[in-house]
N, C-alpha and C positions, 0 to 999 in steps of 0.2 A: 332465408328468413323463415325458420320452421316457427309455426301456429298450432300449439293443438288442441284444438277446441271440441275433439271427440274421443275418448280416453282408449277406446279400443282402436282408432287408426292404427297406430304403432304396431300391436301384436297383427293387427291384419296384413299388415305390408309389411313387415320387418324380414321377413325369410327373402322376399322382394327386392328391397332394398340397399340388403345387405351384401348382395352378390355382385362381385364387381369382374366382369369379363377381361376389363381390363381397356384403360383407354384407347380409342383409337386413332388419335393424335401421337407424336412422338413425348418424350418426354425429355427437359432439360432440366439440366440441376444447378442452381445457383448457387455453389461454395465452392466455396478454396480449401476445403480439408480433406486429405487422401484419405482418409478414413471412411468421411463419410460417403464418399465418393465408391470406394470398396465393395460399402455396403451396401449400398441403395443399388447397386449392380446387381446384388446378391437378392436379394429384398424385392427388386423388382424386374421380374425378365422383357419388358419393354422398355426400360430402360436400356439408349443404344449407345451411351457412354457419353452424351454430349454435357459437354460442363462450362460453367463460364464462371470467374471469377468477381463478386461485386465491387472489390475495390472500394468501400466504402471507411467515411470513421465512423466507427459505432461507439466511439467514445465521446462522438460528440451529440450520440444520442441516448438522452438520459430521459427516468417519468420515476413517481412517485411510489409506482407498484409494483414491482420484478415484472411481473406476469405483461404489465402493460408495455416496458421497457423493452423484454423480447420480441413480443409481437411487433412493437414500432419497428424495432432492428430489421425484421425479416420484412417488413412492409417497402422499408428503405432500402433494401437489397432487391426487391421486386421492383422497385421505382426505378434502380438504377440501369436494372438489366432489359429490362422490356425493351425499350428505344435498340437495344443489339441487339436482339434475338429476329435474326432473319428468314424466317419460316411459323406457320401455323404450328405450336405445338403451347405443351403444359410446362411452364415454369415452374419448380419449386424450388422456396428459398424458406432457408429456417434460422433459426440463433436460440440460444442456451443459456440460461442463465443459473445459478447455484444461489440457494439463497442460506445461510446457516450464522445461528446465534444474531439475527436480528438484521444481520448486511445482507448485502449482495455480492457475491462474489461471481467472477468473469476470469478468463486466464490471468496466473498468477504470470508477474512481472517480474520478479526476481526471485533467486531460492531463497530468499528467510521469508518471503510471502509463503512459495511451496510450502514451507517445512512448518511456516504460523497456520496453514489452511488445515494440513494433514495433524498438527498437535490437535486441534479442536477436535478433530474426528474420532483424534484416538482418544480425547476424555468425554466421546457418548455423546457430541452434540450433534442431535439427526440435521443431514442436508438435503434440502427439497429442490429437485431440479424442474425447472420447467423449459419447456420446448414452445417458442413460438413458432406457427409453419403455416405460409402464404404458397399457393398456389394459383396459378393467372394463366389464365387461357386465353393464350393472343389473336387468337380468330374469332373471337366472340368479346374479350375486352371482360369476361367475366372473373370476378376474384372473389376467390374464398379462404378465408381464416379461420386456424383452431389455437389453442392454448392446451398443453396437454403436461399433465405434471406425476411427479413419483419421490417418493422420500425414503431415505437409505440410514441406517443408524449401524455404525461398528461397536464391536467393544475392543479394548483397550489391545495393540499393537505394539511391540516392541520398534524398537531404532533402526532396527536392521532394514525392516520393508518401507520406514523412512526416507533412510540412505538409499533403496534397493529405485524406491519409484524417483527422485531427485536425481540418479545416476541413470535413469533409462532414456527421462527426459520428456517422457509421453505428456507429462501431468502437466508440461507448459503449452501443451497446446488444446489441455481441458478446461472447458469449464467448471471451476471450484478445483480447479487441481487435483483432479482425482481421477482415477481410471480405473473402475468399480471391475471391469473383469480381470485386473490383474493377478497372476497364479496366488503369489505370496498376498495380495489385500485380502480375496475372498471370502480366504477361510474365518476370518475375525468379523465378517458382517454376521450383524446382530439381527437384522430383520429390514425387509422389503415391502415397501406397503405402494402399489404398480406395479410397471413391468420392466425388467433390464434394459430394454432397448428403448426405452423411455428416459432412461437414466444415462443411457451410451448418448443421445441426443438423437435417436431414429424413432421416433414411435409407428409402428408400421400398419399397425391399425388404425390407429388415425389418419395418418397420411393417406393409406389408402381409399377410408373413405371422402378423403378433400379432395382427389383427384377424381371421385368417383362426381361428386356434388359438380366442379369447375366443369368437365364435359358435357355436364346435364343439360339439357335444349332448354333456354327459359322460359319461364311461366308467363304464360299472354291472359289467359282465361280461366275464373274460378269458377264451378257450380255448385249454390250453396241449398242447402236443405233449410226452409224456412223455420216450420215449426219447432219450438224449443232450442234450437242452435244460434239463431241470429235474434231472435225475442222470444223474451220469458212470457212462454205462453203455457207448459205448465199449470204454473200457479193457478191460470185463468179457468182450468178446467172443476178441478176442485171447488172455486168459488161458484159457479156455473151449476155444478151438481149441487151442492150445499143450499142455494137459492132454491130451487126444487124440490128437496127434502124439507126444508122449514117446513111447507106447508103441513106435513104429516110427522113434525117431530121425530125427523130419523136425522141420524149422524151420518157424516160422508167420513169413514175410517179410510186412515191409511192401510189399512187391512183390506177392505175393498177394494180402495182404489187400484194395490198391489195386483187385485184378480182379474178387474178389466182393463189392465193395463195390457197393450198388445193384440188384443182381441177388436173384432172390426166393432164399426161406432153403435149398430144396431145391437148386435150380441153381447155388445159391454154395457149397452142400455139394458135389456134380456136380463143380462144376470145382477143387475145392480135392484131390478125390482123385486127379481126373487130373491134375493139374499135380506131384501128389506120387508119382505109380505107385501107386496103393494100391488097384487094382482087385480084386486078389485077397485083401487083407487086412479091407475094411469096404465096407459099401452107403453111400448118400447117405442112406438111408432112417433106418441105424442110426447113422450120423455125425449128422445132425441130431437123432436122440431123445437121442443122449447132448450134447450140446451145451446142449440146452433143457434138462435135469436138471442141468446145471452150473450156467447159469445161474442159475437158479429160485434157487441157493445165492448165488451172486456178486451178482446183483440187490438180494437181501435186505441187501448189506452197501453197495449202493451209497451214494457220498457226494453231497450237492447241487455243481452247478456251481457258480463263482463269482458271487457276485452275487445268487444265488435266494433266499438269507432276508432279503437285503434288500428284493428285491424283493415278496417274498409278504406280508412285512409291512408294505411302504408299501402297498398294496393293501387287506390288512386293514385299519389305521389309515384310510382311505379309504372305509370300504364298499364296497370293490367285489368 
């Protein structure tokens, strides 16, 4: 449940974050396709070949939005396989869906489906593939979900790589009927907007980071920084400084404010008097006690930032 309510978090943690050593649970895979199965070997060397089958219908699970349809799918293949999985390790289970000229397409069913999926393609209709991938870590009961998508456009193919992918056979056990690395398709992709193995149905960046997030020891305790993060207190200072200056018709600029921003409260009183002439009118000493008494008043009425009683009460609901 990522928050972020301080814009630089990210770049400070992300080099952090982003390194993944590599789980130290085992890892099982929840499909039935030798392919995918190949690669995720390939893809990931902690991976110790364990695989289980879901056995599910996923035809008889349908939703309104591709996107939400695959996730269900792979939600339902984690449902199904937990209760088997007899050791502490990371499940992942994923499903694929093709979405082009307004459908949803799923492996084709028969060849004049193949051959109707592949005509579309070849008259430039782009196909967006999207990848739902559930990962559940059965010794902690935690489960994490991504949705991860890429879109592929060909231009115009002759019959022969038709006939060529129809005759090999692969494309009936793709999603959208297609099998984007094949030698003879290739060469006639028009353009890639993601990444290939997004499109193969592995996205390994992704995935990597879901396995990275399910491992992660959950969150019991937040420590929040009050000022300006949890209440718009901010505003309060400006108005505070402002009150103070009336008396001697000076402006509180954002120009100023900009210069004793970050400076301690004494020295930012210091330069606000000198930047206003006001040496002979107030001390820094008596600028900041009458400041802190405004406050004490403006504080009291502050409002929460955006976001914060959602936030505090997804946390509540949470325990944490």
């Amino acid at each position: 449940y990522p928050f972020h309510f301080c814009p630089g978090i990210n770049s400070l943690l992300g080099p952090w974050t982003m390194k993944r050593p590599g789980p130290s649970l085992p890892v099982v895979l929840g499909s039935s396709s030798k392919w995918r199965r190949s690669v995720f070997k390939q893809e990931f060397p902690e991976f110790e070949g364990d695989c289980m089958s879901p056995d599910i219908d996923e035809k008889a699970i349908r939703a309104e939005r591709p996107e939400d349809m695959c996730l269900a799918i792979a939600r339902a293949k984690a449902d199904a396989l937990v209760p088997k999985v007899a050791k502490d390790a990371l499940l992942v289970c994923m499903d694929q869906v093709t979405v082009c000229d307004g459908g949803v397409r799923e492996k084709p069913e028969s060849e004049k489906e193949a051959r109707d999926f592949l005509e579309s393609y070849r008259q430039g209709k782009p196909a967006t593939f999207m990848n739902g991938m559930v990962v559940h870590n059965t010794a902690t009961g935690r489960r994490v979900s991504s949705i991860n998508s890429s879109k592929v456009q060909w231009k115009e193919f002759p019959d022969e790589v038709i006939d060529s992918l129809v005759k090999q056979g692969e494309i009936f056990t793709c999603s959208g009927g297609v099998t984007v690395e094949d030698e003879n398709l290739q060469k006639y992709r028009q353009s890639l907007e993601g990444t290939l193995d997004s499109v193969q149905g592995l996205p390994v960046k992704s995935l990597s980071m879901l396995l990275s997030r399910a491992e992660a020891p959950a969150v019991t305790h937040v420590v929040f920084d009050m000022d300006g993060l949890l209440l718009d207190t901010e505003s309060a200072y400006s108005v505070a400084q402002q009150a103070i200056l009336d008396k001697w018709n000076r402006k509180f600029t954002w120009d100023l404010k900009g210069k004793m921003m970050g400076k301690k409260a004494l020295e930012a009183c210091q330069l606000c008097i000198d930047e206003l002439g006001l040496h002979n009118e107030i001390s820094a000493e008596a600028f900041l006690e009458e400041r802190e008494r405004r406050l004490d008043v403006l504080f009291a009425k502050a409002a929460l930032m955006p976001g914060v009683e959602r936030l505090i009460r997804h946390l509540h609901r949470y325990g944490i």
